[in-house]
Backbone as a chain_set.jsonl record, in Angstrom:
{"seq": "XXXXXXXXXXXXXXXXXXXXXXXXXXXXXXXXXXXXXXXXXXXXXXXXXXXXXXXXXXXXXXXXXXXXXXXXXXXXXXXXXXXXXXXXXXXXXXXXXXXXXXXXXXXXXXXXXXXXXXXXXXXXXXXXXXXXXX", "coords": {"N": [[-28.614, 15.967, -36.375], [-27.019, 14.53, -38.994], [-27.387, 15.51, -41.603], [-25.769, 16.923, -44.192], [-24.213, 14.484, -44.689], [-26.057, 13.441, -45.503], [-26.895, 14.054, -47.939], [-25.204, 13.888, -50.004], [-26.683, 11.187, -50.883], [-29.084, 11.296, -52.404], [-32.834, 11.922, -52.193], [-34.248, 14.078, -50.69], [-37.772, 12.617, -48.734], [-40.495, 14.144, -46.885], [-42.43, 12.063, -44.502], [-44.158, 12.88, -42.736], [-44.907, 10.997, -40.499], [-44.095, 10.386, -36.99], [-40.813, 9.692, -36.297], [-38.632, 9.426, -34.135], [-38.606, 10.475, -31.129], [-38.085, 13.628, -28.17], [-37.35, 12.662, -25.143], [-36.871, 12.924, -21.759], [-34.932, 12.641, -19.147], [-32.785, 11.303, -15.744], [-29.959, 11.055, -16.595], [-29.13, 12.825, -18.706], [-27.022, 14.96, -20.22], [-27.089, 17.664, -19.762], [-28.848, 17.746, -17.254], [-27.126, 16.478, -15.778], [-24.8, 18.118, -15.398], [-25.87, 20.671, -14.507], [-26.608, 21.984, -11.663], [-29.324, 22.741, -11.305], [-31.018, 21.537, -11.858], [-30.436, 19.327, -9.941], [-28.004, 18.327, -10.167], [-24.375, 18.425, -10.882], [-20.543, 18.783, -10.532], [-19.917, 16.481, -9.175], [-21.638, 14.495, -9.663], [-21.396, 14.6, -12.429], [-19.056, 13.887, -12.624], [-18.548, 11.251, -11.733], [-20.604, 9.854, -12.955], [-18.938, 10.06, -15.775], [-16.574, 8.931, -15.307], [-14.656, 9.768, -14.097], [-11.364, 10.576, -13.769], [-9.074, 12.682, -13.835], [-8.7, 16.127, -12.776], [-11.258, 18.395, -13.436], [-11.921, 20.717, -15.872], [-14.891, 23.53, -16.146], [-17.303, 24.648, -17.843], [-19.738, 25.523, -16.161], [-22.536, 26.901, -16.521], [-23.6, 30.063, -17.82], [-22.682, 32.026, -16.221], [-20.656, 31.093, -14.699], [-17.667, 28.923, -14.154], [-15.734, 26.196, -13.377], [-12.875, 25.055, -12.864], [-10.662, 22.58, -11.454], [-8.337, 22.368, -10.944], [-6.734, 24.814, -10.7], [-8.213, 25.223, -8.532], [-7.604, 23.294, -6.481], [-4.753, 23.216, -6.529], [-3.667, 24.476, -4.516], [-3.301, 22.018, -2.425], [-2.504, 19.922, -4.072], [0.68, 20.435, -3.96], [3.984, 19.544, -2.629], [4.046, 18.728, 0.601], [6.643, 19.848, 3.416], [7.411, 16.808, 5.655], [7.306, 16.981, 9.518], [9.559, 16.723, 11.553], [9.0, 15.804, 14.237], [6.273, 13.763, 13.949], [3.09, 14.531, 15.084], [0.88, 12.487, 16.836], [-2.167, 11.285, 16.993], [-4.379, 9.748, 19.444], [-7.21, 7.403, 19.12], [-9.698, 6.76, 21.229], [-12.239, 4.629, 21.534], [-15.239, 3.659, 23.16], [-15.421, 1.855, 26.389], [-17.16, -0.355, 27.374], [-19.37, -2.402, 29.686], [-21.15, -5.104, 29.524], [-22.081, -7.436, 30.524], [-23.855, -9.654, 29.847], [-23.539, -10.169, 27.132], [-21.273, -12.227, 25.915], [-19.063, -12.016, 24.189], [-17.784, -9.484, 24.336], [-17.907, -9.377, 27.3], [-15.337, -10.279, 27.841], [-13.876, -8.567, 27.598], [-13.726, -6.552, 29.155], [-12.758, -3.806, 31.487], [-13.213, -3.239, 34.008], [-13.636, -0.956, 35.495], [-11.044, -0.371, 35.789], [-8.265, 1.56, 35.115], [-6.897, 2.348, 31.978], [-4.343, 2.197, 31.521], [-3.106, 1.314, 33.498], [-3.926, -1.817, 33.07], [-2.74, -5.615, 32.852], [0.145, -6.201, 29.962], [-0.576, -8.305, 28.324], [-3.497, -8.401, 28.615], [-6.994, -8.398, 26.838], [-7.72, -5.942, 25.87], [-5.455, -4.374, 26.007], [-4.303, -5.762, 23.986], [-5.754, -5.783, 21.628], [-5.971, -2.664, 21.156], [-3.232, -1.826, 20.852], [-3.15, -3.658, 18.648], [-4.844, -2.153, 16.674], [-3.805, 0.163, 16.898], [-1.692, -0.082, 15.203], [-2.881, -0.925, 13.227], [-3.413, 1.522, 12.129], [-0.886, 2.967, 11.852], [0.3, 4.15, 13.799], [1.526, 3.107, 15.235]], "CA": [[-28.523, 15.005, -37.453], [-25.786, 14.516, -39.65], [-27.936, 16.048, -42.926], [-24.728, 17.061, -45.027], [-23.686, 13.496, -44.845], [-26.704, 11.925, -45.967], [-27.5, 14.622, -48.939], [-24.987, 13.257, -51.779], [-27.397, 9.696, -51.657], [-30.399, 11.367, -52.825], [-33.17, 13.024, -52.115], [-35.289, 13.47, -48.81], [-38.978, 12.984, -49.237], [-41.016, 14.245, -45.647], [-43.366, 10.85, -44.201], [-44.945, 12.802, -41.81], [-44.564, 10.575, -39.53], [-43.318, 10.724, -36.209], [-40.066, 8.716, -36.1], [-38.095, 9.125, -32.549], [-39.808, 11.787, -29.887], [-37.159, 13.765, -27.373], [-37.556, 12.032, -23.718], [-36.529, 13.541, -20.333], [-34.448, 11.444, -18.238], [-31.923, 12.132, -15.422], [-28.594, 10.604, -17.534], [-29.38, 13.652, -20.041], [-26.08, 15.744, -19.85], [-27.211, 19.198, -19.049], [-29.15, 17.812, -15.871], [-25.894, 16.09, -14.834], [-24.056, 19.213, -14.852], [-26.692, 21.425, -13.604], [-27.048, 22.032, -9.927], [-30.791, 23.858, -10.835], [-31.755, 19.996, -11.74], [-29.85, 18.397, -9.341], [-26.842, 18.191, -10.938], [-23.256, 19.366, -10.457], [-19.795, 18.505, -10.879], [-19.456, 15.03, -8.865], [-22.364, 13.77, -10.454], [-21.062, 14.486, -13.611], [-17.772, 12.858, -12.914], [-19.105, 9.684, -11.386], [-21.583, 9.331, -14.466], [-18.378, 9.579, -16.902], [-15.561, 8.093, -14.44], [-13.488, 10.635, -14.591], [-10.379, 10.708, -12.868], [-8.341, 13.865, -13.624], [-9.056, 17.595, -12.187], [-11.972, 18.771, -14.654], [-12.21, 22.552, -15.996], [-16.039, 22.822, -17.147], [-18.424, 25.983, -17.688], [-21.375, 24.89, -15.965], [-23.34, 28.046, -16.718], [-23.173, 31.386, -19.02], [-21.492, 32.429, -15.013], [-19.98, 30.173, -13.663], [-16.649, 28.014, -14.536], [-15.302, 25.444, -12.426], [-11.717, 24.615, -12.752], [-10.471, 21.634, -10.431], [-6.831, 22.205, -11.201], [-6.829, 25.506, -9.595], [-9.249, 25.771, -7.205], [-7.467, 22.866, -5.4], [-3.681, 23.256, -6.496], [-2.299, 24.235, -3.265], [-3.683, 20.341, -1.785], [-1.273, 18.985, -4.842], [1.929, 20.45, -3.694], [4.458, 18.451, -1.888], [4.422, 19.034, 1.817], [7.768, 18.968, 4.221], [6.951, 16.031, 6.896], [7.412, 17.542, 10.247], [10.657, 15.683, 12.35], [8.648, 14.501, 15.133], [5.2, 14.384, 13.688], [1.622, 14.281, 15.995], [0.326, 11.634, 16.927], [-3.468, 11.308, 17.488], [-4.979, 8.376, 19.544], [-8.488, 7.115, 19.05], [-10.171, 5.3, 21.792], [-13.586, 4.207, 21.549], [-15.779, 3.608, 24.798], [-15.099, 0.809, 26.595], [-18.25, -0.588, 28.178], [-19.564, -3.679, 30.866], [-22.142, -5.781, 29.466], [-22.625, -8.77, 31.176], [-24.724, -10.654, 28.825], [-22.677, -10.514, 25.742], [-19.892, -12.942, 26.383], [-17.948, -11.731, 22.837], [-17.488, -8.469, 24.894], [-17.463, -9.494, 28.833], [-13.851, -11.252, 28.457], [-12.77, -7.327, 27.335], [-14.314, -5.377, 30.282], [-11.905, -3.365, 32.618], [-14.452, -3.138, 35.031], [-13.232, 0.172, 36.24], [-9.37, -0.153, 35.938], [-7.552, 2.585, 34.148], [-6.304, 1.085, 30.833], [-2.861, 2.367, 31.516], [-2.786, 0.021, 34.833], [-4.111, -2.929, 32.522], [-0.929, -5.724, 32.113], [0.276, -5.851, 28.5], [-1.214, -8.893, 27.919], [-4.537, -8.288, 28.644], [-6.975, -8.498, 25.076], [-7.667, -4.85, 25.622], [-4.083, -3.745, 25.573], [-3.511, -6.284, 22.776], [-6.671, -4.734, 20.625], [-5.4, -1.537, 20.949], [-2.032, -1.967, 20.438], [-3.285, -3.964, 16.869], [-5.372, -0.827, 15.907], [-2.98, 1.711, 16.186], [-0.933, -0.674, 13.957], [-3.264, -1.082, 11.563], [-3.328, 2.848, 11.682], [0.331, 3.105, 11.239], [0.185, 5.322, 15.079], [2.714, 2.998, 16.302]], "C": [[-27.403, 15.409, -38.404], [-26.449, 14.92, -41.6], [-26.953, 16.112, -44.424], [-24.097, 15.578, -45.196], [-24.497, 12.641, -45.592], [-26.944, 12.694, -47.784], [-26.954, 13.884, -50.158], [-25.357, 11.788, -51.621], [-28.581, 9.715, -52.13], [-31.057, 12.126, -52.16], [-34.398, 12.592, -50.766], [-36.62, 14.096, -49.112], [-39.646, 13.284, -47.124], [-42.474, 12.98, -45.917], [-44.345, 11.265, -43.629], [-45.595, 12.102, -40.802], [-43.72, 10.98, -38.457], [-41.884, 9.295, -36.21], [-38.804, 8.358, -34.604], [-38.569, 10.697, -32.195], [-38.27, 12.141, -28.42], [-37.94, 12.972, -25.57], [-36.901, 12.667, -22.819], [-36.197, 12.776, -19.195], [-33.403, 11.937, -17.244], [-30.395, 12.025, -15.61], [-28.699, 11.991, -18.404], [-27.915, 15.152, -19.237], [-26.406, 16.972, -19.156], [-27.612, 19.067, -17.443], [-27.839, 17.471, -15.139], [-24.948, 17.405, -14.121], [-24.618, 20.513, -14.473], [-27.045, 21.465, -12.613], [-28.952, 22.46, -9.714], [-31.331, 22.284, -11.046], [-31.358, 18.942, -11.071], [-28.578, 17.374, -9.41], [-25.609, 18.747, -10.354], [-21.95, 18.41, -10.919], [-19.545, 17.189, -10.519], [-20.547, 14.117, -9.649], [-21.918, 13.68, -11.655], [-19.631, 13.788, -13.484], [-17.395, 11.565, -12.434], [-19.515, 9.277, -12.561], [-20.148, 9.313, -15.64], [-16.463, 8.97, -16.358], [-14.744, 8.874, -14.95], [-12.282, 10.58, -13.237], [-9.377, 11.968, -12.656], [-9.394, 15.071, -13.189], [-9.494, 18.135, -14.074], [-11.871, 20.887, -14.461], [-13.364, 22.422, -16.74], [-16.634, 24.18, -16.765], [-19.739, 25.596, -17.68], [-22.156, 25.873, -16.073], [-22.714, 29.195, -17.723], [-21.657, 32.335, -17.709], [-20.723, 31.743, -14.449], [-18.867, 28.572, -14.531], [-16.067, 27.32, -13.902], [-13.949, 24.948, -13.168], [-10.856, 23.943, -11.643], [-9.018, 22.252, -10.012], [-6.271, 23.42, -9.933], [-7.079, 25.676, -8.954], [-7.952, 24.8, -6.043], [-5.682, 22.458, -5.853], [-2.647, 23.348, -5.281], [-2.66, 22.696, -2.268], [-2.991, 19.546, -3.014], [-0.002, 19.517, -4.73], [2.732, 19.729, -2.543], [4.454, 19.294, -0.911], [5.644, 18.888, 2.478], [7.04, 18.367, 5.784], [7.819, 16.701, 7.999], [8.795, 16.474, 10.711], [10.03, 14.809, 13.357], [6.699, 14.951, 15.006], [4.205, 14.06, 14.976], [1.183, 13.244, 15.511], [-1.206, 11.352, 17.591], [-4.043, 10.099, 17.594], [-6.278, 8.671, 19.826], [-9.077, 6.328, 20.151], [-11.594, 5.933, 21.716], [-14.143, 4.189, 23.236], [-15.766, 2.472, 24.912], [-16.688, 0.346, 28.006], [-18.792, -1.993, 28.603], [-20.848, -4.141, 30.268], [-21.971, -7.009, 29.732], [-23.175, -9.753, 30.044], [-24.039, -11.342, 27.315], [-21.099, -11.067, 25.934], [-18.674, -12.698, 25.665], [-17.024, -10.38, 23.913], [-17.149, -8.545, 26.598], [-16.2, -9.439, 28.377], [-12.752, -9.359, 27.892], [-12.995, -6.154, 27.927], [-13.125, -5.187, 31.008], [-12.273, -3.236, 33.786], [-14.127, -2.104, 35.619], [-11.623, 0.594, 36.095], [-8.824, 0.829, 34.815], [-6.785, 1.717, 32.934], [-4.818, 1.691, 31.053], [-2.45, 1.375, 32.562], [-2.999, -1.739, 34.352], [-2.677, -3.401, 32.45], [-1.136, -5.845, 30.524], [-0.429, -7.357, 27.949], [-2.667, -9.308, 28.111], [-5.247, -8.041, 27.38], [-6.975, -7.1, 25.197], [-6.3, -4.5, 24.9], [-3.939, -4.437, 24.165], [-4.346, -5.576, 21.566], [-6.23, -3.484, 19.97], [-4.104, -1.549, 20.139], [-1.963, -2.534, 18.556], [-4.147, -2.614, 16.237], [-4.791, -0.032, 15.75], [-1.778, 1.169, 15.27], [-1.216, -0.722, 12.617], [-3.548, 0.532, 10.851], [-2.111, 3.681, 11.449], [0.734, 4.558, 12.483], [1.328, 4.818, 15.329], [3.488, 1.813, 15.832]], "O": [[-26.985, 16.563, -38.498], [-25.85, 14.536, -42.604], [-27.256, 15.548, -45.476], [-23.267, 15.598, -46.104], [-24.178, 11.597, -46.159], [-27.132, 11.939, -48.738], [-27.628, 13.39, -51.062], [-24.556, 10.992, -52.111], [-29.244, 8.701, -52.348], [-30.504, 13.001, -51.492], [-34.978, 11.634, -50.255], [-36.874, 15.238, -49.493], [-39.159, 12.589, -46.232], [-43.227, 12.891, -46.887], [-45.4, 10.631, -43.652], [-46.648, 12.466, -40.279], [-42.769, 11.736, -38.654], [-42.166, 8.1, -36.123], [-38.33, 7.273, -34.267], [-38.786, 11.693, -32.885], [-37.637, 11.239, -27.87], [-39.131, 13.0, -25.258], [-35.942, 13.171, -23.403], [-37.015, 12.325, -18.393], [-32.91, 13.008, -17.599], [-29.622, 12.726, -14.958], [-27.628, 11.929, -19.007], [-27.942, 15.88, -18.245], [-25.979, 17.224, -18.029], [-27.136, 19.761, -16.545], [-27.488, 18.036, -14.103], [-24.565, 17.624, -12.972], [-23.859, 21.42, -14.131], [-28.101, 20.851, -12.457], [-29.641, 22.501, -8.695], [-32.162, 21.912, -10.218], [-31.706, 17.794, -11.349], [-28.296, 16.259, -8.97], [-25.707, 19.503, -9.387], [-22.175, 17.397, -11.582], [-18.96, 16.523, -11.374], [-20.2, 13.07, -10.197], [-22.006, 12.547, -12.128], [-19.224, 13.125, -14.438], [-16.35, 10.937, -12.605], [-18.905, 8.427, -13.209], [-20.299, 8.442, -16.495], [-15.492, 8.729, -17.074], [-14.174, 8.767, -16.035], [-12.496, 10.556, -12.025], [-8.931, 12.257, -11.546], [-10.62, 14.98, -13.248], [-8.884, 18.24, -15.138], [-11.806, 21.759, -13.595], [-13.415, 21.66, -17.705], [-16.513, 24.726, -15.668], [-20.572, 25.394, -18.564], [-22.981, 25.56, -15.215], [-21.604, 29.176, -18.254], [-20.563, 32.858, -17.919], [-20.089, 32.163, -13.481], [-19.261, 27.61, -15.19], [-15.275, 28.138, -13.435], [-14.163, 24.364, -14.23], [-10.302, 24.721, -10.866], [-8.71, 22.545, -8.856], [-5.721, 23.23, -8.848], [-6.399, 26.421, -8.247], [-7.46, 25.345, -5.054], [-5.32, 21.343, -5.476], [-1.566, 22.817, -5.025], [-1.949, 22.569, -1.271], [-2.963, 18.33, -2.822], [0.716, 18.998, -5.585], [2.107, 19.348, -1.553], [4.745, 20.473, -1.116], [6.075, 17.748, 2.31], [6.445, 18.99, 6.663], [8.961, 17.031, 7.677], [8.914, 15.422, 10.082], [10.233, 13.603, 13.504], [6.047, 15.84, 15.554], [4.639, 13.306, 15.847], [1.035, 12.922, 14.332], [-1.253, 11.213, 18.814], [-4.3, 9.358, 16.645], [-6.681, 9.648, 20.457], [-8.959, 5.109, 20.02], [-12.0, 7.093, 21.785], [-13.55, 4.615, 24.227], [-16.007, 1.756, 23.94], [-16.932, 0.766, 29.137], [-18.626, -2.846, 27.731], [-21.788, -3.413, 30.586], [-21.607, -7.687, 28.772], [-22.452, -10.622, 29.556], [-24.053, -12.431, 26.74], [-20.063, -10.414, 26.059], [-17.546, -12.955, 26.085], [-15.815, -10.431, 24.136], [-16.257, -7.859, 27.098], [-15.758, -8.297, 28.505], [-11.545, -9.12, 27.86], [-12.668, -5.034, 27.535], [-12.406, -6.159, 31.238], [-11.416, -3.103, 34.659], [-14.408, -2.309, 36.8], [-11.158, 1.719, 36.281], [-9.11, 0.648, 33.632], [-6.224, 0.629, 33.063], [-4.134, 1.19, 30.161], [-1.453, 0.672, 32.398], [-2.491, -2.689, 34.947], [-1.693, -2.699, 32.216], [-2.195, -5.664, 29.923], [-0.856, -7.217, 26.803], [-3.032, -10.443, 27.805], [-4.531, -7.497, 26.539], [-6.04, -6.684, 24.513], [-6.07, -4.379, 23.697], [-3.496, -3.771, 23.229], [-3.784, -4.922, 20.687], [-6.119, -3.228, 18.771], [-4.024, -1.303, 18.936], [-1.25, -2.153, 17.627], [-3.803, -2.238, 15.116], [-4.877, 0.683, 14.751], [-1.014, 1.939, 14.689], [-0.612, -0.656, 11.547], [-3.786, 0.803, 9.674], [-2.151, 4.817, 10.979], [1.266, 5.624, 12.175], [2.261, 5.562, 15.632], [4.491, 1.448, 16.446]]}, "num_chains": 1, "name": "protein.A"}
């Protein structure tokens, strides 16, 4: 309470009454940044939308500093000349019944022997586009 602010308007008589009671909720800062209540650092920086690399002393031991911990993952990298390329394929499987999927069965054929306009090939060929492979 802000006491020193209210003193020069007079004088404080006790009501004995109760007038607000502490409550236990899991918004209540300390749990946020306490791991012993289920707490910790992402919780706490979801709950106040934080966007920069926090430095915070979540305990009497323990200090967490973003900046450093994960400094060498903010320095610029040099891109390789001919970088790796990693392709994804999924399983390609024969169901009969489901007509969305028949018309994209290989039925056995090696997808490298597929022609180029087959939907497979064309599927593919749009996925590793939209993955920036090719």
């Amino acid at each position: 309470m802000y006491w020193q602010k209210l003193a020069g308007r007079g004088m404080f008589v006790p009501t004995g009454k109760i007038t607000a009671c502490w409550t236990s909720h899991p918004h209540q800062r300390h749990k946020l940044v306490s791991e012993r209540y289920g707490g910790g650092i992402n919780k706490l920086r979801n709950h106040y939308k934080t966007k920069t690399p926090l430095r915070i002393r979540l305990s009497k031991e323990k200090t967490w500093d973003e900046a450093k911990v994960y400094s060498s993952y903010r320095s610029e990298c040099a891109l390789a000349e001919k970088p790796l390329k990693i392709l994804i394929v999924g399983e390609l499987a024969y169901i009969p019944e489901d007509k969305t999927h028949a018309d994209n069965d290989i039925m056995g054929v090696s997808v490298f022997d597929l022609p180029e306009d087959s939907p497979v090939m064309q599927g593919t060929r749009e996925a590793l586009r939209k993955m920036q492979l090719i």
